[in-house]
Each structure stands twice: as C-alpha cells, then as structure tokens.
N, C-alpha and C positions, 0 to 999 in steps of 0.2 A: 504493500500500500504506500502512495505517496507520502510526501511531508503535510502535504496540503488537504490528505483524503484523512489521513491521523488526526489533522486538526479537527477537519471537521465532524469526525466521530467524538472524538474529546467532547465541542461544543457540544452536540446532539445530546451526548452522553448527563452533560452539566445541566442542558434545559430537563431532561426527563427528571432528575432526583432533586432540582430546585425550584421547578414550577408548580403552582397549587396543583393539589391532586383536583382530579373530576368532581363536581358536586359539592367539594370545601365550598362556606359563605362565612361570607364577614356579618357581623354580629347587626342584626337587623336594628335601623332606628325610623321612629314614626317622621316621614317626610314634613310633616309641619312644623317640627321641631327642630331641623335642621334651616328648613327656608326662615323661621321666625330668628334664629342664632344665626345665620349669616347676612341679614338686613333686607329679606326679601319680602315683598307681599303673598296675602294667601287671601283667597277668594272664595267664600263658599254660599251653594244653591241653601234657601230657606226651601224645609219641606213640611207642607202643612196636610197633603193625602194622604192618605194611607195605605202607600198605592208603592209594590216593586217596579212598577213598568216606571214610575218618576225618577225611583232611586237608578237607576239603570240608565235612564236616560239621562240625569245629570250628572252622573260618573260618566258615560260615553262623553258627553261633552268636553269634559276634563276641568270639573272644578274641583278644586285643593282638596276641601271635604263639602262635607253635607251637613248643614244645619238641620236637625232634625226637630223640628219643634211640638215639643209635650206639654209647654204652660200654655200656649193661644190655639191646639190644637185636638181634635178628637181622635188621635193616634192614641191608641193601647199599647201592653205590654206585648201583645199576642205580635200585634201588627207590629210591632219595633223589631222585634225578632227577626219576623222574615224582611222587612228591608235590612237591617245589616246583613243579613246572610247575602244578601244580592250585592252586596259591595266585592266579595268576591271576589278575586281576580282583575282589580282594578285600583288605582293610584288612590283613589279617593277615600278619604277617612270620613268614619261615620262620627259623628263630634251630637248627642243630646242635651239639648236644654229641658232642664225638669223644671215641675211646676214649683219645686219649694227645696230652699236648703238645707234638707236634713239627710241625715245620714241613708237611710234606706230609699231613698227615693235616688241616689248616688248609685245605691249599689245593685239595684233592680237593672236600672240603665248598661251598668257593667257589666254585671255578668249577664245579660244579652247580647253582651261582644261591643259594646258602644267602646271608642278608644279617647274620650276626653267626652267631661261634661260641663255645660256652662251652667252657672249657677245665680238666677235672681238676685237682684233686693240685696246683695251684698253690702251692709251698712256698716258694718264695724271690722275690726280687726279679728274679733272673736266669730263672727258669720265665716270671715276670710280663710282661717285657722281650720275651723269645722269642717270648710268647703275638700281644704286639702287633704285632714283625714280621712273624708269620705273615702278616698280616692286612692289610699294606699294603703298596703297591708302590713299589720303589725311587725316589729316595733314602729315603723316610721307612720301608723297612721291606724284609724280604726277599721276599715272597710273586713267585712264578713268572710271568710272563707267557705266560696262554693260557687269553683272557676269551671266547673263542668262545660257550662256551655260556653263561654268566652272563650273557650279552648280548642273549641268546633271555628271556631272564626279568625282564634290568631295559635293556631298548632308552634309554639316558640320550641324549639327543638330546645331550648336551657332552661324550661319550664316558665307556665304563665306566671307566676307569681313575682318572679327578676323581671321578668318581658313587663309587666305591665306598670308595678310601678318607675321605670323607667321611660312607658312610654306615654301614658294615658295624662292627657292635659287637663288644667284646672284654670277654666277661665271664669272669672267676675266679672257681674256684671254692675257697672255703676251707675244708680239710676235716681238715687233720691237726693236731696239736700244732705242725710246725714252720713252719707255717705262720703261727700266731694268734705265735709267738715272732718271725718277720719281717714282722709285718704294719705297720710304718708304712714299713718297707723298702717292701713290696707294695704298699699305697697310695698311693706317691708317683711310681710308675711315671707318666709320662705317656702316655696314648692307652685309659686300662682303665676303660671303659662303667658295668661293675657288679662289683662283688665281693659273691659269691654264697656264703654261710656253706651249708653243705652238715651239718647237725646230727648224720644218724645219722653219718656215717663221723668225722665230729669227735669224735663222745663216743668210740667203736671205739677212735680215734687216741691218748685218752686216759684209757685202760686201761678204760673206763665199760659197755663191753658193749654202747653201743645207747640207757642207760635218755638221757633226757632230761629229769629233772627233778632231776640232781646240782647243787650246787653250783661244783664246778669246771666243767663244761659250761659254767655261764651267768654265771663271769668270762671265761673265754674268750672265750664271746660278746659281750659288753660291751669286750672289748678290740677287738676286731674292728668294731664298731659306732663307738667313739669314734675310732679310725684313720681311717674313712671319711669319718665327719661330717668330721674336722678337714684334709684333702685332696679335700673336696668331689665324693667318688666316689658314684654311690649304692648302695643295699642290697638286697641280695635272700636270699631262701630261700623253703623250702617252708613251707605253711601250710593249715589247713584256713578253712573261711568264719567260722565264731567267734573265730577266732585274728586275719585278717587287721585289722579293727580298729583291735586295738591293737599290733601288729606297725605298722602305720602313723603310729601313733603315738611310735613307736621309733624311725623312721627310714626303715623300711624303703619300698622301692619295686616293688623287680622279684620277683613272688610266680609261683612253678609252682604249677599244680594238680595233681591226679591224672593219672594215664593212662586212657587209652579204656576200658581195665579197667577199670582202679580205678571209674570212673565206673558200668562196668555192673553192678557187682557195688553199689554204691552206689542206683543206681536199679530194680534186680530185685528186692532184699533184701524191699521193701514187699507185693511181689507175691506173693512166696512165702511169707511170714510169713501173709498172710492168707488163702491154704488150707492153713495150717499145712505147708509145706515149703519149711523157712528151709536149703536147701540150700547156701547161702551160708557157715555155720557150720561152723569148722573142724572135721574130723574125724578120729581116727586111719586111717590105711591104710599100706598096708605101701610102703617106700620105693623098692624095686624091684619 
C-alpha cells in the first residue's frame, strides 16, 4: 500500500472510533428556552377550541408554541390531553394557561404533557414562589409525582422527572395594580421563564376601563419592563404584527397572537368585504 493509501486508512480509521456512534443525542432542551436565553423572539397561536385539527394546524404553520387557553376557554382536561398528544412530532411546544394559581391546577396541566404553564393574577412574590413550585418536583418544588402520562408525550431517555424540571417554563402573568406595586419583589423570584404584562386586565386593574393609551397604563408598564431587564427575566404580552417590532425593541420576547378566531374572522373579513358582506362588523342584536 502506498504512503498516501496508509494515510488515508489511518484517517478512515480515526473518523470510525472518534465520530458519535449512530443514534448518540445530545441532551434535549425545550426550544423556547434557548431562543428566550439567546435574545430571540417567540410567537405563539392563542387556542380557545377544543379542536386537534387547530393544534395541528398551528404547529404546521410553525409557531414557537401554542397558547393553550383554560381560564377564557371551554377546553377540558379530556380535551387538553388529546391536543398535546397532537403536538407530536412537531417544533411546537404546548405552553397552558390555567384558570387559577394553585398548585393542582399546575399539575393537572402537566402531567397531561403541557411543557410550561402560565399563570394568572400573579400579585405578589408569594403567588410568584407558589407558581414555580407548582412546577417542579421535590426538593426544588412541590408538584405531585405521577409522570405517567407526561411520559407518553416527552419519552426523556434520562427520565421525566430531570427532563422536566429542567425544561417546563413558568410564566406570570402581570395584570393588576398590585402587582406592577410588587414587581421587583416578583422579579426576583428564582425559577420565573417570563413575566407576561397582561395590558387589558392591567389598565381594568387601574380604574382605566380597558383604554390602552393612558398615561398611567404605560408607567406601569415601564415599571414592569425595567424590573425585568434588571433580574434578567424576559418579557412578554400580547401584540399585533405592527406592534411587534418595536415591542422588540423594548425588550420584549415572548408575544401571543390571536386565537383561531380571532384569526378567522381576520382572514374572512377580505372575502366578505369584496361581495360586499363584511358580516364581520359589529352589529346591534338583542342580548338574549
């Protein structure tokens, strides 16, 4: 054999017993936790149906995760199940907002395979605290052991219990007056993913009715935004596509969209407008 035919067996030789074996993986982490730690945006579908064919459809589209929504929504426990099972073989993380911050209403969520839960009415540092125990299993948290079914959804070859608290996020939601009053309290919670400014129920909170372009609404929000930055949490709310921007510009990271609604009444409006029946257009009717 030549000099040049040795060599190149040597190499061959070197790639076969220092390249990963077949099927080796690197230690899985949840995609919204790396885009939210490297300064990225995430985007996710509001889902208020109770419907696999929506989860499906806004995972094919390819948003971040899915807002699952359980406090302004008639989704069940039954029905939560089978859409995260529909997540499946798709980028998209299935993220629950429950209707109350307590402990079991955390863990329900979970082990239905939910992989981060957002949590209401976040006012204080002790709500903050609670929220993050939900959400992890002892020592570092209170949540229940019984990963049965979370297990069917995130099979962690180094078992659920490492897998999950490592990867299942804790987002707050910041929505009242006494809230933005404890928020460096709230911010400095350890183990809280996002803190989530929640704007109509904020301005409601502080006597504003809703409007959205008070002046106190957006010291509030600016307190809430400088909290963050300076506890290195990141930021979310709601936004429309012109907004988000410079919302990003501000800090912000973790943006909901519309719900499946919202969305179709968004994409019909065109249709109907141009054989003039914009049916879409609020109209008087009677309440009952």
């Amino acid at each position: 054999m030549s000099s040049k035919g040795s060599c190149a067996a040597v190499a061959l030789m070197m790639l076969l017993f220092t390249a990963p074996r077949l099927g080796a993986q690197t230690e899985w982490e949840n995609p919204l936790k790396i885009e939210l730690r490297e300064g990225r945006p995430v985007l996710g579908m509001t889902v208020t149906v109770p419907s696999t064919d929506v989860v499906v459809q806004g995972c094919s589209l390819g948003f971040d995760f899915l807002w699952i929504e359980m406090e302004h929504s008639p989704i069940t426990l039954e029905t939560l199940r089978d859409m995260i099972l529909a997540t499946r073989g798709f980028s998209t993380m299935p993220i629950v907002r429950v209707p109350v911050n307590e402990l079991w209403t955390a863990k329900r969520a979970l082990d239905a395979g939910a992989l981060g839960v957002i949590f209401p009415f976040v006012s204080t540092a002790e709500l903050a605290r609670q929220a993050v125990a939900a959400c992890k299993y002892p020592p570092h948290g209170l949540r229940g052991s019984g990963p049965g079914l979370a297990m069917l959804r995130w099979p962690a070859p180094g078992g659920y219990m490492d897998f999950a608290d490592k990867n299942v996020m804790v987002i707050c939601i910041i929505e009242q007056a006494k809230a933005v009053e404890n928020i460096e309290e709230i911010a400095a919670v350890p183990g809280i993913d996002v803190l989530f400014i929640g704007p109509s129920d904020l301005s409601f909170s502080l006597g504003l009715r809703g409007r959205q372009d008070e002046p106190k609404l957006q010291e509030a929000i600016a307190k809430v935004i400088e909290a963050a930055k300076r506890h290195k949490v990141a930021l979310g709310r709601t936004a429309s596509p012109s907004q988000i921007p410079e919302f990003v510009k501000q800090g912000y990271q973790f943006f909901q969209a519309p719900s499946e609604l919202g969305m179709m009444v968004t994409g019909a409006r065109p249709y109907l407008q141009a054989v003039g029946k914009d049916t879409a257009a609020p109209r008087p009717r009677p309440m009952y």
